[in-house]
N, CA and C atoms as an extended XYZ file, in Angstrom:
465
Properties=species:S:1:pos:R:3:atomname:S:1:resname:S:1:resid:I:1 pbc="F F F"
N       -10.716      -69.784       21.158 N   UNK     1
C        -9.310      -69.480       21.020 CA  UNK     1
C        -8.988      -69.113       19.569 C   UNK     1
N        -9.348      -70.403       18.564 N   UNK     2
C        -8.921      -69.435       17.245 CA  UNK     2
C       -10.020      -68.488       16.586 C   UNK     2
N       -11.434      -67.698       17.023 N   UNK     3
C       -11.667      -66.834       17.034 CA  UNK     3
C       -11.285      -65.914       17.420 C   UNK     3
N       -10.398      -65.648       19.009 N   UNK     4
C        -9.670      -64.123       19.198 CA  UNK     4
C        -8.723      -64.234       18.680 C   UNK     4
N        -7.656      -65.145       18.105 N   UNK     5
C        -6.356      -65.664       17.242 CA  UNK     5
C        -6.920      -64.302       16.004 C   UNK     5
N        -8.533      -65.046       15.558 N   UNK     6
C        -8.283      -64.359       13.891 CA  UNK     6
C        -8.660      -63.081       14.198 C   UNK     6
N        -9.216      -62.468       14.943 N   UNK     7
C       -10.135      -60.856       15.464 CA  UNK     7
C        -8.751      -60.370       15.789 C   UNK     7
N        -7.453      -60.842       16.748 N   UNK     8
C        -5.725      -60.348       16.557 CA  UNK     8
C        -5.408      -60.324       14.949 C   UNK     8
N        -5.855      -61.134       14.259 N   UNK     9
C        -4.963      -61.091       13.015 CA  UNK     9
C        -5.503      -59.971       12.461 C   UNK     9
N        -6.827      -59.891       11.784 N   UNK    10
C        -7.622      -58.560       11.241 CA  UNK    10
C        -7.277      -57.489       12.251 C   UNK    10
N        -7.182      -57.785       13.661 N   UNK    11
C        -6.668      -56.301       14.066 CA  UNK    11
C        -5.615      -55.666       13.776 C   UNK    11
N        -4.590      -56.656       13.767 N   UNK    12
C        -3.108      -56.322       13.494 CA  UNK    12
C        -3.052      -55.879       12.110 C   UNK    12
N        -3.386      -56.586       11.117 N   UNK    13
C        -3.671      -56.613        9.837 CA  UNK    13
C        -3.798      -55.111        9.106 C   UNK    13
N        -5.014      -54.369       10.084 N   UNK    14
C        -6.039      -53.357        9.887 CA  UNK    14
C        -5.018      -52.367        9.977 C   UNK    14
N        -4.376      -52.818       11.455 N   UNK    15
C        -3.482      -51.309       11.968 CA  UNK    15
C        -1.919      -51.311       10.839 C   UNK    15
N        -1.671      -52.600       10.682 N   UNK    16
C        -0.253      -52.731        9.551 CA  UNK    16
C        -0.688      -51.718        8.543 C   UNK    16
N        -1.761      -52.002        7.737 N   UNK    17
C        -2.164      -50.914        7.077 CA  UNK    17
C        -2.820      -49.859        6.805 C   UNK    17
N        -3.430      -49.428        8.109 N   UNK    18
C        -3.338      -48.174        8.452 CA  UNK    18
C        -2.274      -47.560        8.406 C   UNK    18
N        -0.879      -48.238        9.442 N   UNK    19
C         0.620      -47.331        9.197 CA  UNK    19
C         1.151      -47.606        7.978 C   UNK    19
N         0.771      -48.203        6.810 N   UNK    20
C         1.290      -47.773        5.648 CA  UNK    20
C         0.712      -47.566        4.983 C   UNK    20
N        -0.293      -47.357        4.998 N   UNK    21
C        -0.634      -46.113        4.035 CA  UNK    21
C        -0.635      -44.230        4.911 C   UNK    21
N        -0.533      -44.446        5.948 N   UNK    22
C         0.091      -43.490        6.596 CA  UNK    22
C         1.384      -43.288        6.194 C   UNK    22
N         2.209      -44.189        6.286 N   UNK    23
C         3.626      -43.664        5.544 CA  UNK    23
C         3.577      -43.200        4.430 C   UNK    23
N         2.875      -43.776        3.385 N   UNK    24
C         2.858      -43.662        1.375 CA  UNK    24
C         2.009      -42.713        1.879 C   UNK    24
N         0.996      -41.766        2.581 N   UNK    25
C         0.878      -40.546        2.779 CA  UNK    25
C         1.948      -39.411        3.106 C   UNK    25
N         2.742      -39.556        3.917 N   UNK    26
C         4.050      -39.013        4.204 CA  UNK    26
C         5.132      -38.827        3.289 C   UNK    26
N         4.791      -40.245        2.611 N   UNK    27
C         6.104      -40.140        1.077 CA  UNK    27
C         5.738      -39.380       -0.297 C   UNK    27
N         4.284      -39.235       -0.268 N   UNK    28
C         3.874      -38.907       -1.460 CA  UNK    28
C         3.904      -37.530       -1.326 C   UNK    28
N         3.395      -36.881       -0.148 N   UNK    29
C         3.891      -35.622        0.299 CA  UNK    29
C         5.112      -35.022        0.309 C   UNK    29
N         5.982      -35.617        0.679 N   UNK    30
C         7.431      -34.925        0.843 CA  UNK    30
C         7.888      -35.475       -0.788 C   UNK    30
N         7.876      -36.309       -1.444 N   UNK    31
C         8.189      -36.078       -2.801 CA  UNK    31
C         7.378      -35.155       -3.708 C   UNK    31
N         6.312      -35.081       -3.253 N   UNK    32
C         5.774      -33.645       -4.237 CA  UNK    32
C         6.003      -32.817       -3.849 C   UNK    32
N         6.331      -31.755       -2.573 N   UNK    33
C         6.925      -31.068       -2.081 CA  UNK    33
C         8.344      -30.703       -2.694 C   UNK    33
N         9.441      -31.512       -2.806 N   UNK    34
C        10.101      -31.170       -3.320 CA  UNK    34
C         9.933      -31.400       -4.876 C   UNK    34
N         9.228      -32.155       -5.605 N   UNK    35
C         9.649      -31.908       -6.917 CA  UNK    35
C         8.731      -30.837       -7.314 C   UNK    35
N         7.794      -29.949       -6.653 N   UNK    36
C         7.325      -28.654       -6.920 CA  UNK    36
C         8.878      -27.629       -6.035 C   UNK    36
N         9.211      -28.139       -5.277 N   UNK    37
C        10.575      -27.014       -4.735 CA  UNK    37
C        11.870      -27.119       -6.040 C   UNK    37
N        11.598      -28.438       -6.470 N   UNK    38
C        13.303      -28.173       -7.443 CA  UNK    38
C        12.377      -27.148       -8.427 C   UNK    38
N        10.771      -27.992       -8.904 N   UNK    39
C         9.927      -26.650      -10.434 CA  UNK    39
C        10.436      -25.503       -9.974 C   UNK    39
N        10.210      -25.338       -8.912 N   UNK    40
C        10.003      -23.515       -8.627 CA  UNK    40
C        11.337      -22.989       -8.684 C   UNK    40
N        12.580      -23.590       -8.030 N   UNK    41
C        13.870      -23.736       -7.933 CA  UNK    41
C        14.410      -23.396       -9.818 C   UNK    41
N        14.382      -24.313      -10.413 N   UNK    42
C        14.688      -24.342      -11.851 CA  UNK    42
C        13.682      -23.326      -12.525 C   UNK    42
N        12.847      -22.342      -12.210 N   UNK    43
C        11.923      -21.560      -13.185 CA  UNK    43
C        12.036      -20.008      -12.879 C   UNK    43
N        13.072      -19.773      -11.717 N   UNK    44
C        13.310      -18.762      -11.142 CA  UNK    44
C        14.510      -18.928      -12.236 C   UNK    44
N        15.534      -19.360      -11.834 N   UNK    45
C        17.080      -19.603      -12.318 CA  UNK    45
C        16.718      -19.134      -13.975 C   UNK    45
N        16.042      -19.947      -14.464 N   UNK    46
C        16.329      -19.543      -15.769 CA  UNK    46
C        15.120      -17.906      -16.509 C   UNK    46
N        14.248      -17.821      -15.127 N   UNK    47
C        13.674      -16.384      -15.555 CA  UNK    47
C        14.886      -15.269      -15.639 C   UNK    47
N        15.312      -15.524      -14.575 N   UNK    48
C        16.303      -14.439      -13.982 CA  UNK    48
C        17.963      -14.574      -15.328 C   UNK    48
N        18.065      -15.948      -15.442 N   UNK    49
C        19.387      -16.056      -16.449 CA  UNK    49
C        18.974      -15.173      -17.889 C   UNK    49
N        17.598      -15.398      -17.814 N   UNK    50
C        17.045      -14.411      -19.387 CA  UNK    50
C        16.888      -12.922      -19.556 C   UNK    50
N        17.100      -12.200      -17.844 N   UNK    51
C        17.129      -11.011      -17.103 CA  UNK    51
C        17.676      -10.134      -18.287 C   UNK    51
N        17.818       -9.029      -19.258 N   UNK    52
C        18.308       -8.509      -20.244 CA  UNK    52
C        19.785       -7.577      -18.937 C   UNK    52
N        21.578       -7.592      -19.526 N   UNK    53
C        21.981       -7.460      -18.447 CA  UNK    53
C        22.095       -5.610      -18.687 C   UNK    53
N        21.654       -5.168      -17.414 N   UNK    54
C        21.961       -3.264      -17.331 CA  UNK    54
C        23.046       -2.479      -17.430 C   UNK    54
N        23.900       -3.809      -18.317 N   UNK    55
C        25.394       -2.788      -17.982 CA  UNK    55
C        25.729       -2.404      -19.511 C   UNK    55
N        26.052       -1.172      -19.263 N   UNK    56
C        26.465       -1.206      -21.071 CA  UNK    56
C        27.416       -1.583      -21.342 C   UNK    56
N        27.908       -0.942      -22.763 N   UNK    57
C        29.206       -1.672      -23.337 CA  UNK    57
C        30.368       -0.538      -22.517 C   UNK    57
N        30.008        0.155      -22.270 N   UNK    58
C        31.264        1.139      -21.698 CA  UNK    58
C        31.260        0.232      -20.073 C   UNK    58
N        30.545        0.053      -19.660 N   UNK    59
C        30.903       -0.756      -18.285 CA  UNK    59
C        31.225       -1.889      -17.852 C   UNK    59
N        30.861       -2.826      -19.534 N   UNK    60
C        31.609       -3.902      -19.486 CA  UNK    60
C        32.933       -3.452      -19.823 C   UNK    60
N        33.372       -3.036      -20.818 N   UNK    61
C        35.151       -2.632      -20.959 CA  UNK    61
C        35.760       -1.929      -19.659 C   UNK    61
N        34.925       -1.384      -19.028 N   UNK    62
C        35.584       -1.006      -17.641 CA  UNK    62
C        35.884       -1.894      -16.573 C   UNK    62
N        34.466       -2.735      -16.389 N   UNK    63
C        34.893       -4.567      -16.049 CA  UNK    63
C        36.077       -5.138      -16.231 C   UNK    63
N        36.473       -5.298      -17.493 N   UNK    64
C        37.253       -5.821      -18.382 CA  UNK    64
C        38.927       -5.214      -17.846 C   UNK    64
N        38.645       -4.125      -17.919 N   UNK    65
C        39.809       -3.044      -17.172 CA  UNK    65
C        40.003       -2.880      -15.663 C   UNK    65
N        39.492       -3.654      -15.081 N   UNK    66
C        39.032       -3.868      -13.675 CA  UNK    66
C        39.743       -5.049      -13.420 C   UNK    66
N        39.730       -6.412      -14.638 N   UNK    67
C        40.442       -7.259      -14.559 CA  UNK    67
C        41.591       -7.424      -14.677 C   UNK    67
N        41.551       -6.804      -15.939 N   UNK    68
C        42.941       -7.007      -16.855 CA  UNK    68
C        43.997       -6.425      -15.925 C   UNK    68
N        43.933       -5.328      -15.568 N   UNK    69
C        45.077       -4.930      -14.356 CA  UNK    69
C        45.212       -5.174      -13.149 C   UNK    69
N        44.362       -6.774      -12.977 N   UNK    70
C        44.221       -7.090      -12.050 CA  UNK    70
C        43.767       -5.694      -10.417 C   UNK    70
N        43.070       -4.937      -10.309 N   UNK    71
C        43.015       -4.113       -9.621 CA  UNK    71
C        42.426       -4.801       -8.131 C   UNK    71
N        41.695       -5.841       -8.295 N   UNK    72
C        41.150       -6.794       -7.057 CA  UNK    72
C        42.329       -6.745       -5.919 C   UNK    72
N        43.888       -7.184       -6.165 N   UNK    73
C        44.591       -7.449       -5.773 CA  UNK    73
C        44.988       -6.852       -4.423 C   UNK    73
N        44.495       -5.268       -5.211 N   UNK    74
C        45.274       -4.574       -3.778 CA  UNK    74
C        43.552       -3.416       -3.530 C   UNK    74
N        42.669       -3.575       -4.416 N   UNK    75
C        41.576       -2.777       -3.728 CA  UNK    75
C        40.584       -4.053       -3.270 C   UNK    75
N        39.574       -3.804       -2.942 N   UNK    76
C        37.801       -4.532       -2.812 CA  UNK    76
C        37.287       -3.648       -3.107 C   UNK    76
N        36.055       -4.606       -3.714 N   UNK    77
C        34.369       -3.968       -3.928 CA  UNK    77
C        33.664       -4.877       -3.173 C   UNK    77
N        32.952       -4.517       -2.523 N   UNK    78
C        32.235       -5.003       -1.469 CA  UNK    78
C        32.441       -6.321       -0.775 C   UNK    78
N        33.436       -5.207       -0.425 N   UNK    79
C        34.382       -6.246        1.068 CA  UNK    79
C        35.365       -7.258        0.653 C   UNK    79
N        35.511       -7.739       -1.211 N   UNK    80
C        36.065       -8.977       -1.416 CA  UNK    80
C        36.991       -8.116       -2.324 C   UNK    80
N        38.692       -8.598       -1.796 N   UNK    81
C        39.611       -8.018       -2.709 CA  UNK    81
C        40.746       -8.381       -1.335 C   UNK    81
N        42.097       -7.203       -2.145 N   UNK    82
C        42.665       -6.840       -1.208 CA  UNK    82
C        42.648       -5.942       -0.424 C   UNK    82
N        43.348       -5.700        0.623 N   UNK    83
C        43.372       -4.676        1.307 CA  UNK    83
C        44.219       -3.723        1.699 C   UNK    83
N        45.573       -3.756        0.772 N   UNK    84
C        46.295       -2.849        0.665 CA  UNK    84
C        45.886       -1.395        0.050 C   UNK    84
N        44.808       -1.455       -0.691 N   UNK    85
C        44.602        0.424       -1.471 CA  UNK    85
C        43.369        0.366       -0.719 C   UNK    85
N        42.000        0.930       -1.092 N   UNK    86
C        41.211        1.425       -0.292 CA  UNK    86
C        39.947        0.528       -1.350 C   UNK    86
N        38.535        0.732       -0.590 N   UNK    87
C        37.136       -0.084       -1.224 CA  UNK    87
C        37.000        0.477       -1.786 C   UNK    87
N        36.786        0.387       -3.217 N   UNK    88
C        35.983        1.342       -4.467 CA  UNK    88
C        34.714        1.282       -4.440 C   UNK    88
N        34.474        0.143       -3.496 N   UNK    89
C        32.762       -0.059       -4.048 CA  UNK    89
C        31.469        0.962       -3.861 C   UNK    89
N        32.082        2.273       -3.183 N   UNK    90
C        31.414        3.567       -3.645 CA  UNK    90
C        32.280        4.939       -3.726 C   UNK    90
N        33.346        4.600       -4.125 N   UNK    91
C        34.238        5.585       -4.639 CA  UNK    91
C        33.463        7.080       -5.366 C   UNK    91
N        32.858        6.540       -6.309 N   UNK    92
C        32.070        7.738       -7.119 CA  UNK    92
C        31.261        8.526       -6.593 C   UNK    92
N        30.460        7.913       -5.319 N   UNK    93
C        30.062        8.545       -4.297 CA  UNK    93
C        30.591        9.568       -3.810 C   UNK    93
N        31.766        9.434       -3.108 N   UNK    94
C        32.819        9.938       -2.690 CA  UNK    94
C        33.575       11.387       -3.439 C   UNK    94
N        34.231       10.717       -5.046 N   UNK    95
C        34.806       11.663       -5.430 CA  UNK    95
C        33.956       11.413       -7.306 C   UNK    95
N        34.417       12.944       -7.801 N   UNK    96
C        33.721       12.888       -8.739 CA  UNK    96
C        34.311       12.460      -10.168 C   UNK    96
N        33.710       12.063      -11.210 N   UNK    97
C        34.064       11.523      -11.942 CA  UNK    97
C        35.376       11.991      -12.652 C   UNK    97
N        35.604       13.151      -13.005 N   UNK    98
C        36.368       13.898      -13.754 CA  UNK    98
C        37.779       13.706      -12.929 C   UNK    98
N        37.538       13.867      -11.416 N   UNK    99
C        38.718       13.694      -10.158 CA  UNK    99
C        39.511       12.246      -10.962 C   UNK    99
N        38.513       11.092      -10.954 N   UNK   100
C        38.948        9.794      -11.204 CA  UNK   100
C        39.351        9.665      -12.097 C   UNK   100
N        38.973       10.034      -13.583 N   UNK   101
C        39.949        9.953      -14.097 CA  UNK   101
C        40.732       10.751      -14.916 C   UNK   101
N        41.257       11.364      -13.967 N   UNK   102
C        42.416       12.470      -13.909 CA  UNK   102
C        43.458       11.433      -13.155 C   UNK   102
N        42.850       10.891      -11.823 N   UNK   103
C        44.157       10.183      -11.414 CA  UNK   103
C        44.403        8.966      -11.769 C   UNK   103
N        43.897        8.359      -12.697 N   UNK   104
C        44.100        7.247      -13.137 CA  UNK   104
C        45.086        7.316      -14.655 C   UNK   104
N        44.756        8.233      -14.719 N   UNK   105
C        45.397        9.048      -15.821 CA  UNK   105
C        46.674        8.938      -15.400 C   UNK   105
N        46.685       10.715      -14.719 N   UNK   106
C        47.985       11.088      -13.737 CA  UNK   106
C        48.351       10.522      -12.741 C   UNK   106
N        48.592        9.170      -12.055 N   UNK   107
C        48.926        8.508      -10.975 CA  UNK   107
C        49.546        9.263      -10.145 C   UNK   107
N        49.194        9.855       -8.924 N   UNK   108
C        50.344       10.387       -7.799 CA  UNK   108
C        50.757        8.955       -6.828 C   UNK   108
N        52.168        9.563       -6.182 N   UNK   109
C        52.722        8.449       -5.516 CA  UNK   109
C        51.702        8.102       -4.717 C   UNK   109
N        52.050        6.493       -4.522 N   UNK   110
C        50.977        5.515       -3.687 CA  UNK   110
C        51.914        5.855       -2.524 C   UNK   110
N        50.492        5.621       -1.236 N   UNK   111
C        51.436        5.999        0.019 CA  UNK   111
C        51.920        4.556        0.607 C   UNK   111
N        52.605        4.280        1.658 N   UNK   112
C        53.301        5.232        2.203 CA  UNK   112
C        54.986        5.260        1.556 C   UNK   112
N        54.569        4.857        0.359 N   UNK   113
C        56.066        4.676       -0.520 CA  UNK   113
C        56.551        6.351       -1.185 C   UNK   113
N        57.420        6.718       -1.614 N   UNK   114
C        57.971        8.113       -1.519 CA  UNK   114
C        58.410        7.860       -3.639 C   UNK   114
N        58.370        6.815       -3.979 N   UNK   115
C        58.523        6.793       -5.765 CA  UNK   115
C        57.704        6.073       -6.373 C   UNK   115
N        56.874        4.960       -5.430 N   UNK   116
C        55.947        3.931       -6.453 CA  UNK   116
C        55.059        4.835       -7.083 C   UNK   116
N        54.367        4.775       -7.714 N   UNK   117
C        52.780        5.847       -8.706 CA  UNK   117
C        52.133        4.243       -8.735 C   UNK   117
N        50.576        5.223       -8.693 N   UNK   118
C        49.794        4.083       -9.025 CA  UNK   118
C        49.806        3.455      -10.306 C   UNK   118
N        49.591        2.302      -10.390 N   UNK   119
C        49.720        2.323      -12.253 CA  UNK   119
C        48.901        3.171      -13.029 C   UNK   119
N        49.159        4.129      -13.897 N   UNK   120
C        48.833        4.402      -15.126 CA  UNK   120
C        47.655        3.800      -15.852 C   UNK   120
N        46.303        4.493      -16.251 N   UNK   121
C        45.957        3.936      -17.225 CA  UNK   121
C        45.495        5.385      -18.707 C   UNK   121
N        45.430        4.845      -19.667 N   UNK   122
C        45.063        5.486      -20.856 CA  UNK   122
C        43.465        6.160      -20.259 C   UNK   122
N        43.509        7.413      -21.524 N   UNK   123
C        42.051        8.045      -21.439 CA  UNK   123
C        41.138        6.849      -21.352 C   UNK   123
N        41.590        6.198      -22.585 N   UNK   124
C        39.715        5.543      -22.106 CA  UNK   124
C        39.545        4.482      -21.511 C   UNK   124
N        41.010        3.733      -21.201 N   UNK   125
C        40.924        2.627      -20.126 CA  UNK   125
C        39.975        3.155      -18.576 C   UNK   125
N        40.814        4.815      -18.748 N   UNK   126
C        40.189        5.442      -17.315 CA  UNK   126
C        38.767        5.638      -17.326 C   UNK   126
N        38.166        5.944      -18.598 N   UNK   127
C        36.920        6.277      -19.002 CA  UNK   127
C        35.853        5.344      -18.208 C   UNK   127
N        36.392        4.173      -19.265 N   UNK   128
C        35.548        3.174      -18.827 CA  UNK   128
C        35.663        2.489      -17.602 C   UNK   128
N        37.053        2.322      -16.762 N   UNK   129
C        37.103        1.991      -15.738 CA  UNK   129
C        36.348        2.629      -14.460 C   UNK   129
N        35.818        4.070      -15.019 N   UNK   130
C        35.121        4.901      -13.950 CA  UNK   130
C        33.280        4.593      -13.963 C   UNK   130
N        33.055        4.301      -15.442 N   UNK   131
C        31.770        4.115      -15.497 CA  UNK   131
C        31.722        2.581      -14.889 C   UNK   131
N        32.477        1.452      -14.908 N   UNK   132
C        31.942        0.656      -14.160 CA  UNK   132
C        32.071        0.621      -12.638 C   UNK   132
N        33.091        1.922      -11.642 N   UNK   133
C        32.627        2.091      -10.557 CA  UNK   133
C        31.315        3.001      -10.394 C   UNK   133
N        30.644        3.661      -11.528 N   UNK   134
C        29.311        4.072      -10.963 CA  UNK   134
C        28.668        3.090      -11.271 C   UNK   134
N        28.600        2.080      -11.886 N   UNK   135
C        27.869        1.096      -11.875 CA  UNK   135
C        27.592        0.100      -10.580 C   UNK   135
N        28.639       -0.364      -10.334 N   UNK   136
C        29.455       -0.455       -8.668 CA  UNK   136
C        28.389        0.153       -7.720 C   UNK   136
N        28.472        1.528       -7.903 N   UNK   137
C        28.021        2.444       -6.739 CA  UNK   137
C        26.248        2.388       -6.863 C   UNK   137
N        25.987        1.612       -7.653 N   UNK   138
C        24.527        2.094       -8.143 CA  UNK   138
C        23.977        0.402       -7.514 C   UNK   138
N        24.396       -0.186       -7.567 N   UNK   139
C        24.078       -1.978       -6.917 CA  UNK   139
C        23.703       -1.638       -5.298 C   UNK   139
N        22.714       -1.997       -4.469 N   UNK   140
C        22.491       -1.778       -3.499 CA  UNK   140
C        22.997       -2.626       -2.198 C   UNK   140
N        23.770       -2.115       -1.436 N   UNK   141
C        24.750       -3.228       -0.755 CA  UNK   141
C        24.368       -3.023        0.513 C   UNK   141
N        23.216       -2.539        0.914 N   UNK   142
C        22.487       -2.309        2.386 CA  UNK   142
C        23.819       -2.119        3.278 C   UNK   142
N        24.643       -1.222        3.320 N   UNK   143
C        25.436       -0.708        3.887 CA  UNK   143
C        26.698       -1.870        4.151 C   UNK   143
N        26.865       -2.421        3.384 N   UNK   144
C        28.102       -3.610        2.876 CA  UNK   144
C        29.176       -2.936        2.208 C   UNK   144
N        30.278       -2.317        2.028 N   UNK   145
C        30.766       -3.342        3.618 CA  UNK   145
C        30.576       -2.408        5.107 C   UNK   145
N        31.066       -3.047        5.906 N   UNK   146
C        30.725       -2.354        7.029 CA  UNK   146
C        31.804       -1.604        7.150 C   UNK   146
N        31.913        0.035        7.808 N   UNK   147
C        33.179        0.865        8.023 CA  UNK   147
C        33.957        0.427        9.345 C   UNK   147
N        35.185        0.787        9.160 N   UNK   148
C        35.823        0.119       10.717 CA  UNK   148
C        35.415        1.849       11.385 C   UNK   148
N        35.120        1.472       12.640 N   UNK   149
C        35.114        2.853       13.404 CA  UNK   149
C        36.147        3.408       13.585 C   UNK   149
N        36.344        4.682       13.735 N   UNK   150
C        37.309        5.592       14.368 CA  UNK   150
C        38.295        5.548       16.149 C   UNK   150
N        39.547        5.598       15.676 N   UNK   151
C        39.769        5.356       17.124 CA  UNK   151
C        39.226        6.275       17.669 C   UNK   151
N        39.173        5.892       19.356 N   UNK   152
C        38.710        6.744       20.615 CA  UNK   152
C        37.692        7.466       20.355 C   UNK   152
N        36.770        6.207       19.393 N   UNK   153
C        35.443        6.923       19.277 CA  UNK   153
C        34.404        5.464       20.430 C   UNK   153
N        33.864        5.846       21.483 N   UNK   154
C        33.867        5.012       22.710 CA  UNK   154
C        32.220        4.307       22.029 C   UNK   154
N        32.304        2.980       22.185 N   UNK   155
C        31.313        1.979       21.585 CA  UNK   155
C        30.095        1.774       22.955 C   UNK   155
């Protein structure tokens, strides 16, 4: 009797630690796992923060002019804004540079109002406000945003 008593105890014993060091296998794994996921996590972030940035100084002041007149309000660039004027986020595409700023310049009435004008900006507010929509237009947005279709065009 207390021979199979102690051959239960060493068995039990054996298998207790078998499952833990099976676990502290499991733990040692999933903590190196992630503290190689935060390394890799934190070595990207700061490669990329050291990235030299592609915009020049004329497209940051166009940025800048992008803000300052608050223009977000009533346009978007890719998809995020308002939605009262139209998406710039490939405007330049569209129309050509000299067009833009001519009318940013010369504001014609905003529709569907019959006296508002768009606001006004100076030569080189317009300047630069145009080089940062080709900048805009040059970012690759895999067809973002999406166009609304045409009526009684059948889906």
């Amino acid at each position: 009797m207390l021979y199979t008593f102690i051959v239960l105890v060493k068995y039990y014993h054996n298998y207790v630690w078998a499952e833990l060091e099976w676990y502290h296998l499991k733990l040692r794994t999933f903590l190196l796992l992630n503290i190689l996921s935060f390394g890799l996590f934190v070595a990207v972030t700061l490669i990329s923060a050291r990235l030299p940035s592609p915009m020049s100084e004329q497209t940051i002041a166009g940025k800048l002019v992008w803000q300052r007149h608050n223009c977000i309000s009533c346009h978007t660039l890719f998809g995020n804004g308002g939605y009262v004027g139209d998406d710039l986020t490939h405007i330049t595409a569209k129309d050509n540079p000299s067009y833009l700023i001519e009318y940013f310049v010369h504001p014609p009435v905003m529709r569907p109002n019959k006296y508002t004008h768009h606001p006004a900006l100076d030569e080189v507010d317009a300047e630069d406000l145009v080089h940062y929509l080709e900048f805009v237009n040059t970012i690759p947005t895999l067809g973002w945003p999406p166009q609304q279709e045409k009526e009684g065009k059948d889906s």
